[in-house]
Legacy VTK file of the C-alpha trace (Angstrom):
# vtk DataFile Version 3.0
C-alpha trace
ASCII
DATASET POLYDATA
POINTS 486 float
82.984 19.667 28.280
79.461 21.208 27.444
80.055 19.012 24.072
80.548 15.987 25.610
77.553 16.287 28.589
75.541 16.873 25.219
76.711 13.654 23.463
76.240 11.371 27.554
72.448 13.386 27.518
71.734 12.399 23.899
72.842 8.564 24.635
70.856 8.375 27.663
67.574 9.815 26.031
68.140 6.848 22.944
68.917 4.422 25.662
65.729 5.621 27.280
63.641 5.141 24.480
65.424 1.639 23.201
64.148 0.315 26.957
60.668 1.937 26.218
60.642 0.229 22.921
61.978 -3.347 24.014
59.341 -2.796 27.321
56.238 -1.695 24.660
57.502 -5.042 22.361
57.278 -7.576 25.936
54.019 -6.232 26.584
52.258 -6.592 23.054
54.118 -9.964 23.313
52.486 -10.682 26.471
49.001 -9.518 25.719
49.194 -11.578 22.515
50.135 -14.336 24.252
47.155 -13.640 26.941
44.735 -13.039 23.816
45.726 -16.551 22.506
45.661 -18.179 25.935
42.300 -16.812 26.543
40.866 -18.004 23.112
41.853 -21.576 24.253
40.030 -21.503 27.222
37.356 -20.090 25.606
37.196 -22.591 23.135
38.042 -25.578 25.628
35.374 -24.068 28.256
32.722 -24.238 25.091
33.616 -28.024 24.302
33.283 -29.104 27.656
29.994 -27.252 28.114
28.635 -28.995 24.912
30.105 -32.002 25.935
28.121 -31.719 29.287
25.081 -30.307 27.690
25.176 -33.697 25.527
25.164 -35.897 28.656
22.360 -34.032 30.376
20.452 -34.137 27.329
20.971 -38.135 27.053
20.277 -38.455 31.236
17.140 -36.590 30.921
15.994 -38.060 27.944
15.893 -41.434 29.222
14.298 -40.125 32.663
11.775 -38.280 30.100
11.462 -41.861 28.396
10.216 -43.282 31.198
7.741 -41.072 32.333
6.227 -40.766 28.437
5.864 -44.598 28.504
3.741 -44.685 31.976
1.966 -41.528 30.886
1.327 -43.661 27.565
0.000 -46.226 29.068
-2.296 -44.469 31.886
-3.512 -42.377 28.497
-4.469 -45.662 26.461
-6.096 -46.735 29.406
-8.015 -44.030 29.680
-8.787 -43.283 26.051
-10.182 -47.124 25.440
-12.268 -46.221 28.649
-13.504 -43.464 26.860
-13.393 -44.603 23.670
-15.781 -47.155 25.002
-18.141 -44.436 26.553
-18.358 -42.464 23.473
-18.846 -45.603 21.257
-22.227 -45.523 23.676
-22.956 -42.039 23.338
-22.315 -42.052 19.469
-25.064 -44.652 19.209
-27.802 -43.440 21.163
-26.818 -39.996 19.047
-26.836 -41.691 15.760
-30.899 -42.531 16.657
-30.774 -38.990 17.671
-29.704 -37.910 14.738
-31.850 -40.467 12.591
-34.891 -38.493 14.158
-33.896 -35.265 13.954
-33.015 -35.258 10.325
-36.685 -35.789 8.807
-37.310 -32.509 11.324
-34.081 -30.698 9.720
-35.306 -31.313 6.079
-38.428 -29.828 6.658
-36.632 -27.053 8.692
-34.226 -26.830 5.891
-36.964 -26.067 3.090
-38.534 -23.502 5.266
-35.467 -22.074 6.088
-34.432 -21.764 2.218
-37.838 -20.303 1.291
-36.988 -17.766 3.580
-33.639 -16.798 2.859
-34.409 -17.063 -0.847
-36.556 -13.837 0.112
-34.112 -12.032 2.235
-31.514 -12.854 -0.607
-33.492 -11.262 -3.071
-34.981 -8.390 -0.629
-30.822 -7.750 0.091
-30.195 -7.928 -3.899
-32.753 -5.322 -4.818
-31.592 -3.339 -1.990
-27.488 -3.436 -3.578
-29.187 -2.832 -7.166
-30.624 0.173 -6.001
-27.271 0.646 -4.288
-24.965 0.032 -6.838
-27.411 2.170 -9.552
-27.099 5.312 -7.012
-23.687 4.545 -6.875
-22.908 4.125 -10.541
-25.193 7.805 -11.609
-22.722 9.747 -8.755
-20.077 8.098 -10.428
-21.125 8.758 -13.820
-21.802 12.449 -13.018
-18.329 12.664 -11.816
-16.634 11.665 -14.854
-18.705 14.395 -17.093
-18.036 17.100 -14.607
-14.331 16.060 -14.869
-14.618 15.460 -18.395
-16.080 18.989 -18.953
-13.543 20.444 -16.705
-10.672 18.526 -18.702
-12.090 20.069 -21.643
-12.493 23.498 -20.344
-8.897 23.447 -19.236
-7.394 22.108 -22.796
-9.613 24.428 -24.867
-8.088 27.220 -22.205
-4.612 26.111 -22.542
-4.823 25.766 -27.155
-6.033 29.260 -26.415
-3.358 30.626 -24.493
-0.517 28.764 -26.928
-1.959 30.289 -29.962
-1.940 33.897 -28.557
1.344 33.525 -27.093
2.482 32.359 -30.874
0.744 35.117 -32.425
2.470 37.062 -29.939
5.825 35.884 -30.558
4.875 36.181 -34.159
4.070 40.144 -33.393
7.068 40.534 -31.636
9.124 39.582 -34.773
7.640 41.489 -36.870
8.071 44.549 -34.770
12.082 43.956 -34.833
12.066 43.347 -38.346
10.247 46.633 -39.356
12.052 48.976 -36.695
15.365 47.180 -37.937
13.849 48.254 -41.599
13.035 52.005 -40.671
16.283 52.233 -38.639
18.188 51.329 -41.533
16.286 53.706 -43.627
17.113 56.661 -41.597
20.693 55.806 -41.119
20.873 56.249 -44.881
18.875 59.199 -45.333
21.011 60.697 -42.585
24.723 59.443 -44.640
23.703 60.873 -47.846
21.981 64.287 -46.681
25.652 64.821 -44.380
27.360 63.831 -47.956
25.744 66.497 -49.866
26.004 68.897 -47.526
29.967 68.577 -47.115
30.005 68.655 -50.901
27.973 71.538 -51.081
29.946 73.750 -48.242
33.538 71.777 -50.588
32.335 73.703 -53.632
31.544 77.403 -51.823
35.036 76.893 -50.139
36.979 76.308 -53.697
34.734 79.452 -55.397
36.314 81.417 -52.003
39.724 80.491 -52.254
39.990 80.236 -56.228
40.778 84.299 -56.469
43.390 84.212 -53.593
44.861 80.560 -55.088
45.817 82.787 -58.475
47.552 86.092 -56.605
48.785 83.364 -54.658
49.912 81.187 -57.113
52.087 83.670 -59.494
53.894 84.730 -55.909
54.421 80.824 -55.502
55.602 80.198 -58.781
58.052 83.141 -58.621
59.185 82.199 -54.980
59.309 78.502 -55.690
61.129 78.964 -59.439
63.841 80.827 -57.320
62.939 78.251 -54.343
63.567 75.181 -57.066
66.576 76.677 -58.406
68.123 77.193 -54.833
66.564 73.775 -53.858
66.554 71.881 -57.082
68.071 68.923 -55.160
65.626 69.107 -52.203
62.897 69.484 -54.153
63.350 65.386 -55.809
63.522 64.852 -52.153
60.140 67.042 -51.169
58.227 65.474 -54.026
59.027 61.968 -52.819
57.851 62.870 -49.146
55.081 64.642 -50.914
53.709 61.271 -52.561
54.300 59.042 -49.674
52.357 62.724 -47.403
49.193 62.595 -49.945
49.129 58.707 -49.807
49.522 58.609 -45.982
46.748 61.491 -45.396
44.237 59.575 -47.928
45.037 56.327 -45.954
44.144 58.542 -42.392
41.211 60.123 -44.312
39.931 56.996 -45.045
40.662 55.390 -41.959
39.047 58.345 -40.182
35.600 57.928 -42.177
35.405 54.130 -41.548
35.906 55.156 -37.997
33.139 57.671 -37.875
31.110 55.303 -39.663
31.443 52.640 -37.123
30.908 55.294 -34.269
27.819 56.072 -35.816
26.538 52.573 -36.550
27.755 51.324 -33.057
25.433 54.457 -31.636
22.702 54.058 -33.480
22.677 50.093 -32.701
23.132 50.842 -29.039
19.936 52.950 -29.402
17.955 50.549 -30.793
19.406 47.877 -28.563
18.299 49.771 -25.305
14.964 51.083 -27.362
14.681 46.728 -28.357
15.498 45.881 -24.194
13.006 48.567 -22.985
10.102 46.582 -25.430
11.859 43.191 -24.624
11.443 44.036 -20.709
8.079 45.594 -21.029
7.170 42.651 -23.034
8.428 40.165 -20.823
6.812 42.052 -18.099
3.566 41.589 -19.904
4.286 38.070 -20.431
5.298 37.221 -16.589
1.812 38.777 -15.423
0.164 36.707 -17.860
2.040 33.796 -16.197
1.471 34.946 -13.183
-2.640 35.044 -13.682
-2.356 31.681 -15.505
-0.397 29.791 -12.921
-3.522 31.577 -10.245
-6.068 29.739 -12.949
-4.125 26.550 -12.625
-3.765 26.557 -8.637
-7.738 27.663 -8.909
-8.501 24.787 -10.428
-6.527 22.228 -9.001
-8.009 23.209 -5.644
-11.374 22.963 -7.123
-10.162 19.119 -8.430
-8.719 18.661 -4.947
-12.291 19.964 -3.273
-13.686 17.347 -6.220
-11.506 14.304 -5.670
-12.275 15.113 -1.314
-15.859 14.960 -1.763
-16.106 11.578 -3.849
-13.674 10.460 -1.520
-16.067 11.602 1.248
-19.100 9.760 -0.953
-16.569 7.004 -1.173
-16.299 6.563 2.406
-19.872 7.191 3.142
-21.124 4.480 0.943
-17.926 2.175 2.748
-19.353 2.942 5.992
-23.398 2.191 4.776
-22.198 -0.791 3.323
-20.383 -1.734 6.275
-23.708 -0.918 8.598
-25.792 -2.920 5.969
-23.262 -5.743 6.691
-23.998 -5.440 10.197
-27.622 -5.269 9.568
-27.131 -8.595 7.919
-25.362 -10.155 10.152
-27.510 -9.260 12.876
-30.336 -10.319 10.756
-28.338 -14.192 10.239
-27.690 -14.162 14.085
-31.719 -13.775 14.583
-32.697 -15.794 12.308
-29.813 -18.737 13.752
-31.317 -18.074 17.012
-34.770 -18.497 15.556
-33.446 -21.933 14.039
-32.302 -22.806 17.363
-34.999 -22.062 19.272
-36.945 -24.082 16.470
-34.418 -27.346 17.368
-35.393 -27.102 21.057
-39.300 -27.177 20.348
-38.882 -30.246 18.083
-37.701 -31.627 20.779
-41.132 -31.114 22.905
-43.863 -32.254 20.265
-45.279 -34.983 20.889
-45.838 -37.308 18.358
-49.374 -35.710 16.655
-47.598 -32.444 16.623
-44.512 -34.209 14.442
-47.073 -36.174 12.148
-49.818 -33.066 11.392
-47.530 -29.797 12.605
-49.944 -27.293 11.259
-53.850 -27.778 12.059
-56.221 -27.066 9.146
-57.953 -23.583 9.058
-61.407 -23.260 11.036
-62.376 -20.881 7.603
-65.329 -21.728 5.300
-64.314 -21.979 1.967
-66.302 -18.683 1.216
-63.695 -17.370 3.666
-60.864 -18.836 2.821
-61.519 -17.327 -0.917
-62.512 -13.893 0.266
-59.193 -14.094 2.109
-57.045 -15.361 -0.921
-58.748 -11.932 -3.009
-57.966 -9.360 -0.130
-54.507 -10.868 -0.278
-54.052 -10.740 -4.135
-55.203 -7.614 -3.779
-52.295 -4.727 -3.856
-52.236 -2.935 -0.596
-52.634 0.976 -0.739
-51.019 1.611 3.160
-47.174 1.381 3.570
-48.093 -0.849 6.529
-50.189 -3.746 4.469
-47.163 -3.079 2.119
-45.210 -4.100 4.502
-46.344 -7.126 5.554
-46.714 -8.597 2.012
-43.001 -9.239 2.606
-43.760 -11.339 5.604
-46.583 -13.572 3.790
-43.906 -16.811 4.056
-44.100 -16.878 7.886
-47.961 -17.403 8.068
-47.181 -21.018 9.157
-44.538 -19.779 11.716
-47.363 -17.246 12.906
-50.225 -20.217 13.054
-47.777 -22.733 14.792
-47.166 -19.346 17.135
-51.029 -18.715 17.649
-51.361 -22.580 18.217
-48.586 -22.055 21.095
-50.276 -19.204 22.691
-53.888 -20.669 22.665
-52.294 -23.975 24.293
-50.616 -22.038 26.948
-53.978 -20.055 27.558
-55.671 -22.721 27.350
-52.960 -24.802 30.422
-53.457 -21.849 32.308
-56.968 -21.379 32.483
-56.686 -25.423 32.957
-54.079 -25.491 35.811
-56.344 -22.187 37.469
-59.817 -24.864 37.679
-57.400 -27.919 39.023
-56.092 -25.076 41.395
-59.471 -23.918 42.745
-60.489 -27.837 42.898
-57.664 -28.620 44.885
-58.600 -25.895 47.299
-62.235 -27.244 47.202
-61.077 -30.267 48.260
-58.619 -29.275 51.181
-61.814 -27.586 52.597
-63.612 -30.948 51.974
-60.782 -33.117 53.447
-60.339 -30.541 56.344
-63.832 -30.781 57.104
-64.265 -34.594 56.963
-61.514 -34.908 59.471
-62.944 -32.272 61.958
-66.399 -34.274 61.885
-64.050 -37.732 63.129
-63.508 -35.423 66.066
-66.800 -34.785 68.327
-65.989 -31.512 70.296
-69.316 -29.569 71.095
-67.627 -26.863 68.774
-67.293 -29.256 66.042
-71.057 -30.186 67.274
-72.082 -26.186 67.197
-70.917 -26.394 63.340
-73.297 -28.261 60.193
-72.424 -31.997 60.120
-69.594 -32.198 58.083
-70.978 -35.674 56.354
-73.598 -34.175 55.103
-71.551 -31.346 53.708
-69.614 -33.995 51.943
-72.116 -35.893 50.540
-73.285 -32.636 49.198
-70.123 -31.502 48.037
-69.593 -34.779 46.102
-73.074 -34.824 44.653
-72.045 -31.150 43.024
-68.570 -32.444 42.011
-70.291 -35.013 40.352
-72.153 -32.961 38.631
-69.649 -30.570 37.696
-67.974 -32.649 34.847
-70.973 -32.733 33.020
-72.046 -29.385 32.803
-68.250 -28.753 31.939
-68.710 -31.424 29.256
-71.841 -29.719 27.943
-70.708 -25.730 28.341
-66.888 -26.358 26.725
-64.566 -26.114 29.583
-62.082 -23.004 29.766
-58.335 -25.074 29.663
-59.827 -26.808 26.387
-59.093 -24.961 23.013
-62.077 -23.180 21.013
-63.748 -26.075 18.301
-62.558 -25.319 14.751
-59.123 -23.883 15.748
-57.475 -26.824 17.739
-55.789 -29.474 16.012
-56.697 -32.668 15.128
-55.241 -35.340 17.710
-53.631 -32.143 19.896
-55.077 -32.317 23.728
-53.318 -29.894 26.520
-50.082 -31.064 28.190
-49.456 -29.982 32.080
LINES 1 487
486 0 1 2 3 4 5 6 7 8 9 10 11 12 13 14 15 16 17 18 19 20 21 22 23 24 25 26 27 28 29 30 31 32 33 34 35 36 37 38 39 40 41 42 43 44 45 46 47 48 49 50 51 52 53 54 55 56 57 58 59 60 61 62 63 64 65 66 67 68 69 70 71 72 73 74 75 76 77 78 79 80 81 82 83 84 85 86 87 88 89 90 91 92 93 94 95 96 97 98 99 100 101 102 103 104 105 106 107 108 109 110 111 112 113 114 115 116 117 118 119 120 121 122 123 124 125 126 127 128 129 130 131 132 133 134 135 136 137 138 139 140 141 142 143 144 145 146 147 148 149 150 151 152 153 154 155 156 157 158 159 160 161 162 163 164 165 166 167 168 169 170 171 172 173 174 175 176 177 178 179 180 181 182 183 184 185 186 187 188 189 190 191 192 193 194 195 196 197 198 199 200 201 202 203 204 205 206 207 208 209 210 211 212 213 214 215 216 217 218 219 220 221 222 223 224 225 226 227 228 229 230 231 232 233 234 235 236 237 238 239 240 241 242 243 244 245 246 247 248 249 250 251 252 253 254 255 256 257 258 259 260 261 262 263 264 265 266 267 268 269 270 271 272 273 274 275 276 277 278 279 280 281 282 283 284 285 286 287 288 289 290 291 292 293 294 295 296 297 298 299 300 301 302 303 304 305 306 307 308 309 310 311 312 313 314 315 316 317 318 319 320 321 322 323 324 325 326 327 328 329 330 331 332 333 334 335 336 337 338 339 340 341 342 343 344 345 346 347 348 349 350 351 352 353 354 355 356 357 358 359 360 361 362 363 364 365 366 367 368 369 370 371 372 373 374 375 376 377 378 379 380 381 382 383 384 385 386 387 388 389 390 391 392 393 394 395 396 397 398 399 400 401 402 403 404 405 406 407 408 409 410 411 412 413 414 415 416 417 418 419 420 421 422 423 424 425 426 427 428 429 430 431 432 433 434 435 436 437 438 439 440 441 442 443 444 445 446 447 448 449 450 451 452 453 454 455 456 457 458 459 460 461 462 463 464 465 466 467 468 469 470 471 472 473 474 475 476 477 478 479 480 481 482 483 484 485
């Protein structure tokens, strides 16, 4: 029975896993099938999207179409309109431009004159520069060169007396292996002729006893031979094969000691050659040791070296950088000077455009005393200084002729002020003498004020004529054909 409930278990648990095998097959079956179903859609849901995306696109490009065309067309309206405009504009420029060019060439050779001489102030200045430059440099390479050098010479020094060392160290061995040789010799033959010597006192010992001996022997062994005559062919055989056996171990023993010997004595000079070898090598790992410090030394000094030309380096980077600065600071003034330049050609008048510098109110014994002083070489850092700035003495007059004008328009527009007050008072009394009040009547006649008032107005003119008024330039320093401008 137990047998049997075993095999009805056992079928159950295969039937068991046959249904979990068949379910685990349907469901990979399944999801497979799902997997593929889903890739479909997928790829169906994609089509129809691009399909969809395809007629959006086409919808929206013709709506798009449509507004491009009526924004095409406002926009050609619009650009002939303005066309049109600027086809006005470019011509009253081109006359513009037409004018403004003679001022521009004359401009332009000013202009080059004076950044000829800041191109050549900036190239001595980089000369200078570069030759600073170029002696650091040149410095560097001999100290480094020197250094090198040093180093090399240092190092062919250290190679030869390690060499001579080696050299040293070979001779040593050969000469101790020399005297160690020598002794072990001395030492064999002195043992040799003392165990020969000790041989022979032994034999003159034993010779007496060998002879009592020996007639007792030869008695015992006559009777011993004739009792053992058969024995003794026997003995005599052993006896050979004894004497050859103990000369074999004799030998053998010798060759032994001998080896003893020579293995001791090698051992002692192999710990006496280790001791040397180890003190040597000690010697030779301290000398290491101090020229490995000499090598870090000096590569830190190279390091300390190659960190201050970099340092140099950068400095120079960063002064050339500032001088490029300076420059361009120095091309921004002078575009602003241009500039400013463009917008006062605009305001001369016509005399100013013809004759734009008036002639010098000098004497020509003047004018030649003042070409000497400034032929002469200046002895103050400031004159110096301003020989650099001898190209802008007609910027300078044309300045001074600006500054005298506008003195000049003041002073000018002060008189007209204080005649315009004169006048107020003159018109303000006129019209309180139309009125006839008894204060008016209290007060001078006004008509008679004004009839004196005009007499001295009259008069006025000419005595300005006569005593050089103050709007009107000094004589000798204003230009021909220039008169002020309110």
């Amino acid at each position: 029975m137990p047998v049997e409930a075993e095999d009805g278990l056992l079928q159950l648990q295969s039937q068991a896993l046959a249904e979990e095998e068949a379910a685990k097959a349907r469901g990979e079956l399944l999801t497979r099938f799902l997997k593929d179903k889903l890739a479909k859609e997928e790829r169906s849901s994609a089509l129809s999207l691009h399909k969809l995306t395809a007629h959006w696109r086409a919808a929206l490009r013709g709506v798009k179409e449509k507004e491009l065309r009526e924004d095409v067309a406002v926009l050609s309206q619009a650009f002939a309109r303005v066309l049109d405009c600027k086809d006005s504009v470019i011509e009253s420029l081109v006359t513009d431009v037409e004018e403004a060019e003679a001022q521009h060439a004359r401009a332009l050779s000013s202009h080059l004159q004076n950044v000829d001489r800041l191109l050549q102030l900036q190239r001595g200045r980089l000369a200078c520069l570069e030759e600073g430059f170029d002696a650091q440099l040149e410095a560097l390479k001999a100290e480094f060169e020197t250094e090198r050098r040093a180093i090399l010479e240092q190092h062919e020094q250290e190679i030869g007396y390690l060499q001579d060392v080696v050299l040293a160290l070979e001779q040593n061995h050969v000469r101790d292996d020399h005297e160690a040789t020598m002794n072990f010799q001395s030492a064999r033959d002195d043992i040799k002729s003392k165990g020969l010597q000790e041989k022979q006192y032994s034999r003159l010992q034993l010779g007496g006893k060998m002879e009592g001996l020996w007639e007792q022997f030869r008695t015992a062994m006559q009777s011993y031979a004739e009792a053992t005559e058969h024995q003794k062919i026997a003995f005599e055989g052993l006896k050979q094969k004894d004497l050859k056996s103990s000369r074999e171990i004799e030998m053998q023993a010798k060759k032994i000691q001998k080896l003893q010997d020579l293995v001791a004595a090698t051992k002692a000079r192999l710990a006496a050659q280790l001791q040397e070898n180890e003190e040597q090598n000690r010697r030779a790992r301290e000398e290491k040791e101090a020229v490995l410090r000499q090598l870090q030394e000096l590569k830190s000094k190279m390091n300390q070296a190659r960190a201050k030309a970099h340092g140099s380096l950068a400095s120079l980077t960063a002064q050339s950088n500032a001088a490029l600065k300076a420059l361009a600071q120095v091309v921004g003034k002078a575009e602003r000077i241009l500039r400013l330049a463009e917008m006062c050609r605009r305001l001369e008048t016509e005399g100013e455009k013809v004759l734009p510098f008036y002639p010098s109110s000098l004497a020509e014994g003047e004018l030649s005393d003042a070409d000497r002083v400034l032929k002469e070489k200046p002895a103050e850092p400031l004159a110096q200084a301003l020989q650099d700035y001898v190209g802008l003495e007609r910027f300078w007059q044309r300045f001074n002729k600006a500054r005298l004008e506008e003195q000049a328009l003041a002073r000018e527009r002060a008189a007209v002020s204080h005649k315009n007050q004169q006048l107020r008072g003159l018109l303000r009394q006129y019209l309180e003498g139309l009125s006839a009040s008894p204060k008016v009547l209290s007060k001078p006649n006004p008509l008679l004020a004004i009839k004196h008032k005009s007499s001295v107005s009259r008069a006025c003119p000419r005595q300005h004529q006569a005593t050089a008024p103050l709007g009107s330039p000094p004589q000798g320093d204003a230009p021909p054909g220039a008169h002020p401008r309110l």
